[in-house]
N, C-alpha and C positions, 0 to 999 in steps of 0.2 A: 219105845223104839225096839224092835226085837232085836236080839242076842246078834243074829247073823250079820247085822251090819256091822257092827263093831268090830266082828271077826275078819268081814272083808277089809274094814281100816286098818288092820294088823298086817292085813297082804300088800295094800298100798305102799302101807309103811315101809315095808322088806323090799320092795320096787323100789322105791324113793332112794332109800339110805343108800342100795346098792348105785342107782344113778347118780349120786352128789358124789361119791365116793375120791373119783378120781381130786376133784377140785381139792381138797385138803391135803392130798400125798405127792402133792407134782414135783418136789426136787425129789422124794422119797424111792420113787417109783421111776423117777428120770435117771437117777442111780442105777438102783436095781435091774431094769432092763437094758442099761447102756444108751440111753437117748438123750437127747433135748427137753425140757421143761415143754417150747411150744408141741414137740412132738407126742408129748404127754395130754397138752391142751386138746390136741386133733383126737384123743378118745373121748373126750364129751361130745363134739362135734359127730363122730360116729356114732356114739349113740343114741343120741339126737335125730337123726338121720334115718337111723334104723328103726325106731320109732315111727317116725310120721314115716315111712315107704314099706315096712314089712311089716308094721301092726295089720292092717286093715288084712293084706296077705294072708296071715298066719289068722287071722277072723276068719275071714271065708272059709276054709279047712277044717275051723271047727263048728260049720252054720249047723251040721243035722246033729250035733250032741248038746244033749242041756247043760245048764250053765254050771252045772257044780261038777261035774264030768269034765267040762270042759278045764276047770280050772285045776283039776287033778290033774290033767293032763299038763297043763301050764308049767306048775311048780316043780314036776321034776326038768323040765327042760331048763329053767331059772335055775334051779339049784346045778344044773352041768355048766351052766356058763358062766359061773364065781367057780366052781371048783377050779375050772378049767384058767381065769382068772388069778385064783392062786397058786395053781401049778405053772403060769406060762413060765418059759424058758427064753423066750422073747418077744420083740415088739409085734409081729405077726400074728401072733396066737393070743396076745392082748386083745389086737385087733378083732379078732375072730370072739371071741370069749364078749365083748365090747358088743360085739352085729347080735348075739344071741340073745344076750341078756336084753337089748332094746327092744327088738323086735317082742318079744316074751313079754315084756313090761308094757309096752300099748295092747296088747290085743289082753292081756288081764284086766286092764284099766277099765278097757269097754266093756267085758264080762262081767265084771266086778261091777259096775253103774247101772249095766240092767240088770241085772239078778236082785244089786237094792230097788231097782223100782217094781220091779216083781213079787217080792216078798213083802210089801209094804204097801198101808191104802193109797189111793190116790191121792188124797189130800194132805199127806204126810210127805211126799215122796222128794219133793226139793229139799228137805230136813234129811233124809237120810241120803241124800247125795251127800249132801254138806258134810254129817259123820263120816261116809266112806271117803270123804277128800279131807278129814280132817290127817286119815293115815300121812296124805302127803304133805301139809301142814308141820305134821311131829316130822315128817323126813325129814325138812329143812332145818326146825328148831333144836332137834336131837340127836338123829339118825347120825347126820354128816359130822357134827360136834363128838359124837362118842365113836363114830368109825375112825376120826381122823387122830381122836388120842387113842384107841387102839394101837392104830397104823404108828403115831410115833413112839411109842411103847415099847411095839412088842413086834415092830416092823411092817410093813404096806399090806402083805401078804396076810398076814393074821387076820387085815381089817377084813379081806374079803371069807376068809374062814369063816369068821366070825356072821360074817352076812348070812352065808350059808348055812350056817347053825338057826339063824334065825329063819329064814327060808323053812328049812322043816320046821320048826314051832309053826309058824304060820300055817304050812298045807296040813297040820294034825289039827291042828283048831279047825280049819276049815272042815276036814272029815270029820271031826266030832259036831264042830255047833252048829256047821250050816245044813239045811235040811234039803234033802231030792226036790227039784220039782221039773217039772215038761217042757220042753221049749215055749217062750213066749208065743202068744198067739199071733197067728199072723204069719210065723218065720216060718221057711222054708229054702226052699231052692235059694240061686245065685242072685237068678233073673229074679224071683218076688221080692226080695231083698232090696234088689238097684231100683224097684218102682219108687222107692220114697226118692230117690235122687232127680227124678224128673222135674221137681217141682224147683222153681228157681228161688223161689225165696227161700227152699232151705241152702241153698248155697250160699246168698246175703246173710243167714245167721251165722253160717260158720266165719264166714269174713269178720264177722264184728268178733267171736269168740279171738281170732288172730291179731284182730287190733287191739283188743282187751288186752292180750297177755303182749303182745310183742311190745306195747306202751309199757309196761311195766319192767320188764326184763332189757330192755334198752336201757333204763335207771340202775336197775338192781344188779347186773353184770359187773357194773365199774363203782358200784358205791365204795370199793374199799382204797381206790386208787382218788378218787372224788373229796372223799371224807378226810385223807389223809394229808392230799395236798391242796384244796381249795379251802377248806375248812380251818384244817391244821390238827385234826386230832393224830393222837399219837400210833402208833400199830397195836398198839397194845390195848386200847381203849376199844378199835373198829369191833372185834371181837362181842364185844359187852353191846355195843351197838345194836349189832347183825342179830345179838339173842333180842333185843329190845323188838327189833323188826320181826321175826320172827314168833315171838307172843302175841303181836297185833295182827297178823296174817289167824293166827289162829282165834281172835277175839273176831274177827269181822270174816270170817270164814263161817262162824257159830250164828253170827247175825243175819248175815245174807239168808243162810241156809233158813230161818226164821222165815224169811221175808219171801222167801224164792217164788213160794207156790200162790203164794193171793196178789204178788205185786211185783211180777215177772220185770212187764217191760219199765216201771216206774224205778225196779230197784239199780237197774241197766242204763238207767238216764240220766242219774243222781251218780252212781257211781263210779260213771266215766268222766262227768263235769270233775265231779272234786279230783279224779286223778289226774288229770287235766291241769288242773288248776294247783296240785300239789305238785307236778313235775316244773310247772313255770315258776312256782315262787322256790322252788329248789334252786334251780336254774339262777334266778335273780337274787335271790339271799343265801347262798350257800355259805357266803364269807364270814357268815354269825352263827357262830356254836348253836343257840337254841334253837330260832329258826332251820335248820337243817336239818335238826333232829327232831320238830315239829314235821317239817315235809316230810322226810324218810318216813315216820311212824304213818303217816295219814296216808301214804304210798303204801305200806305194807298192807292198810286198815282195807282200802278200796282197790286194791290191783286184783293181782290173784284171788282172792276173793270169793271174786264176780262168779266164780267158776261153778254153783250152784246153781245160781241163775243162768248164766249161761246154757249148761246140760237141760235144765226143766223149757227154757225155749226152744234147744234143739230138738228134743222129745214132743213138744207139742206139734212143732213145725212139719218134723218128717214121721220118727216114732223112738220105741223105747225100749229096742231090739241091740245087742250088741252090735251088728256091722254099724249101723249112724252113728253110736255111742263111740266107735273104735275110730274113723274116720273123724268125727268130732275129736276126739282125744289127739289124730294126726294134726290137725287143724290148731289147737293149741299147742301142740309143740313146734309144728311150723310157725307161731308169734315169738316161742322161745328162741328159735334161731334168725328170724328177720331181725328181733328187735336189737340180738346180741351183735348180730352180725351189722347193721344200719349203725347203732352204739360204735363199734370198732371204727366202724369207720370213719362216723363224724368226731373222734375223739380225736383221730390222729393228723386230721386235716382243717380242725375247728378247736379245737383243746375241749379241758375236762367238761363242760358244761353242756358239749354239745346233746352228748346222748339222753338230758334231760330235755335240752327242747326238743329231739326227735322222739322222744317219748310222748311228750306234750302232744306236739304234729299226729303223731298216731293214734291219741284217745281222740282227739277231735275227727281223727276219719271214722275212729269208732263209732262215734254219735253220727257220723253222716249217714252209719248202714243202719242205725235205726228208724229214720225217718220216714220210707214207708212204712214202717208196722204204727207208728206215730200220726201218720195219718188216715189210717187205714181204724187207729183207732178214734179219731175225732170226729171219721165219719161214720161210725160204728159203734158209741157209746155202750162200753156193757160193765161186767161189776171188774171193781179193781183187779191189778192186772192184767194179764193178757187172757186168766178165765178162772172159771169156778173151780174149785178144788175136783180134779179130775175130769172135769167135764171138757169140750172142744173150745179152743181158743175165740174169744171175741174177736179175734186179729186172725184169722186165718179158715181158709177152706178145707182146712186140714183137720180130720180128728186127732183129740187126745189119743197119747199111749190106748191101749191094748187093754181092757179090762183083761182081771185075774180072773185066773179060771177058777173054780168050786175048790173051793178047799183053802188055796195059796195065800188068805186073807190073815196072817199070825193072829 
């Protein structure tokens, strides 16, 4: 796997920590700028936001510069919107520092996902999605855990200094390890760009990417409120948990990524069954220590996950260009706020369990946007998966990504 991917999982990571961030500081930070705890909640919600509606935005803007240009560009705009973060004076300019940082953070995401399928063969190229999403993997597992003892440390502010410290390590690795190369092929204008959007079934894949994650994040939103009082574990325990979920997010993030490129739609079929099937026995066994912590880990193993597979069908579907990739990216952060937001609600009108059945409800819609490429494969029998390493999908009138131009082969 060359160097440069890893370097882009460095940039993920710097996104990630800085987007978890808020979650860990909210009486800290409700303090500091004189607000409310929920008033502090509505900066994830904003970022979140800013994300799925000003990534794709802020893509387009950068369609005529190649992807390493691009992302120079990126990183000093991320690095003013944590500064600007630890300088607010108040909730306003949170908010503001909050729109930049999101918006920044999806349209890198997309950059970031083509540039690794660019540098990288075809047949490899679900494997180094998977390292470049492993960055967001450690955000969860690490990132938020050492921002948030930062932040009670050495005070909320430091955490985001501290981000920003890491921000520039990240864009100097990038200038040192990742290498030039040309716009992917294909890309251009606005309008050559929106052609892949014509096609409807790439619109059904993004659908299932949102029920993918939204099934997940409707669980994973309330596990600590879940765990605490349905289960009975203690506050102090949930912690040790959340790291345990977080190691298997990053074990079945490693496996997918394996699996992504030869057995696309099979690893998408399996995946959403067991989540499925792991958010209803949550649901129904939560009351027993072990089983809960069986469902939780096997949630972690096949939720988020999926998210290599996922990219390598969106890629087959439409292509392998940052605006799909950024768009795609929009599309799973709008699963992260359906599922949170559906979660909230069925919690407070249904009690603790509910966001695990609506979890459940949402992988099995998942599986329902599979079933034309499902049938589309039975009646079109070709080698596992949805295609040959690099080559045009069995499932689709669509070619594969964009062959590398001469050279770009590491």
């Amino acid at each position: 796997m060359p160097r440069a991917v890893h370097v882009l999982a460095f940039g993920i990571f710097a996104m990630v920590t800085s987007e978890f961030v808020v979650a860990g500081l909210m009486p800290q930070m409700a303090e500091g700028l004189g607000v409310t705890v929920p008033q502090i909640g509505y900066l994830i919600t904003v970022f979140a936001l800013s994300m799925a509606l000003g990534g794709p935005l802020l893509s387009i803007a950068l369609l005529r510069l190649p992807p390493k240009t691009a992302l120079m560009v990126l990183f000093p705009l991320f690095l003013a919107g944590n500064v600007l973060a630890a300088t607010a004076s108040g909730y306003p300019a949170m908010v503001v520092a909050r729109i930049i940082t999101g918006v920044v953070s999806q349209a890198f995401f997309g950059v970031a996902i083509s540039l690794g399928s660019q540098l990288t063969r075809p047949e490899i190229r679900g494997r180094a999605v998977a390292v470049i999403l492993n960055g967001l993997m450690l955000g969860t597992l690490l990132g938020l855990p050492l921002a948030t003892l930062t932040g009670e440390r050495y005070g909320w502010r430091a955490a985001f200094w501290a981000i920003s410290a890491l921000t520039v390590a990240a864009a100097l690795c990038t200038a040192l390890g990742v290498r030039r190369t040309g716009r992917p092929e294909g890309s251009g204008t606005f309008r050559s760009e929106l052609t892949a959007f014509r096609a409807p079934r790439l619109w059904l894949t993004l659908l299932t990417s949102t029920m993918v994650i939204g099934a997940t994040f409707s669980a994973f939103s309330y596990l600590n409120p879940i765990l605490t009082r349905v289960t009975g574990f203690s506050s102090g325990t949930v912690p040790l948990l959340l790291l345990a979920y977080g190691a298997a997010t990053v074990i079945g993030n490693t496996v997918v990524g394996r699996l992504a490129d030869r057995h696309t739609l099979p690893v998408l079929l399996l995946g959403l069954t067991l989540n499925a099937v792991f958010l209803a026995g949550f649901a129904l066994l939560a009351r027993f220590e072990a089983w809960a912590v069986l469902c939780m880990l096997g949630i972690g193993l096949v939720g988020v996950t999926m998210n290599p597979a996922l990219v390598t069908r969106v890629q087959r579907t439409g292509n392998a260009r940052p605006l799909v990739n950024t768009v795609h990216s929009s599309f799973i952060t709008l699963g992260v706020v359906l599922g949170s937001a559906l979660g909230g609600l069925g919690l407070d009108r249904f009690g603790l369990r509910a966001p695990l059945w609506l979890g459940a409800g949402l992988a099995v819609t998942g599986l329902l946007t599979l079933v034309p490429d499902l049938l589309r494969r039975t009646e079109k029998p070709g080698r596992p998966g949805e295609a040959g390493p690099g080559g045009p999908s069995a499932n689709s009138e669509h070619p594969a990504p964009a062959p590398l131009h001469a050279g770009q082969t590491p």
